[in-house]
C-alpha positions as CSV (number, residue, x, y, z in Angstrom):
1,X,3.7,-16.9,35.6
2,X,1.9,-16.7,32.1
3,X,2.7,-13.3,31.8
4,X,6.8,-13.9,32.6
5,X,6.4,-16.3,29.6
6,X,4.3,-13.9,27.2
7,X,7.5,-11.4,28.1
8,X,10.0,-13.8,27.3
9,X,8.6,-14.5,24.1
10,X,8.2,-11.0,23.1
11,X,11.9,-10.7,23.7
12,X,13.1,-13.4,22.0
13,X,10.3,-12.1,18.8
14,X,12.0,-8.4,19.2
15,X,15.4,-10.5,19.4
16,X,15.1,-12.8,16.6
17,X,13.5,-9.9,14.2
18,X,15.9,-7.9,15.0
19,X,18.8,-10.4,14.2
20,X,17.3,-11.0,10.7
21,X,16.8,-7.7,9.7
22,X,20.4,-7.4,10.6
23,X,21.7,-10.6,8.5
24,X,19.0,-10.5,5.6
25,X,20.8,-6.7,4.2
26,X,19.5,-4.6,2.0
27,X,16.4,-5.7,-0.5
28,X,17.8,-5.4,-4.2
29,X,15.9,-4.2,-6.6
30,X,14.9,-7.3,-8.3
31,X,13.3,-8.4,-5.2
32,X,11.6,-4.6,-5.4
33,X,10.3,-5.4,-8.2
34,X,8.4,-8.7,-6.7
35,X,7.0,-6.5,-4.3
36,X,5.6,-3.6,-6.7
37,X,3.9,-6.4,-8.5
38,X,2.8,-7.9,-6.3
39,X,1.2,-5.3,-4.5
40,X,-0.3,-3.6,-8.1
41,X,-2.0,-7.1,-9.0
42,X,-2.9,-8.9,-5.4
43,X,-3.3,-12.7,-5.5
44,X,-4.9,-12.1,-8.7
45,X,-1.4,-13.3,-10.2
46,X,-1.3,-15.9,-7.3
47,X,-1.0,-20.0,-9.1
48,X,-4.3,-22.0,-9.0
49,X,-4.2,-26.0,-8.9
50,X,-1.7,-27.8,-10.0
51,X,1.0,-25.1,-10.2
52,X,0.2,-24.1,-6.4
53,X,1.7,-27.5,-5.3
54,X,-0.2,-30.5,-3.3
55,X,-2.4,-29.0,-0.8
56,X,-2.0,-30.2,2.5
């Protein structure tokens, strides 16, 4: 039975990423421009303390 449910799951997974790639459309280029940076500089340019938020 636990394998049925591992299935199932990895449906609905394939299902729901599927659906979202479907609804989210196409990245623009500002949000390209996140991702370049992001990827150049790491977590280096990640916030620290306060700015970060409350931990939890």
């Amino acid at each position: 039975m636990k394998t049925t449910s591992q299935k199932a799951n990895a449906q609905l997974i394939d299902f729901f990423c599927a659906e979202a790639k479907k609804l989210g459309g196409s990245t623009s280029a500002n949000q390209k421009r996140f991702f370049s940076v992001a990827i150049e500089h790491g977590k280096d340019m990640e916030p620290a303390g306060p700015l970060a938020g409350q931990s939890r």
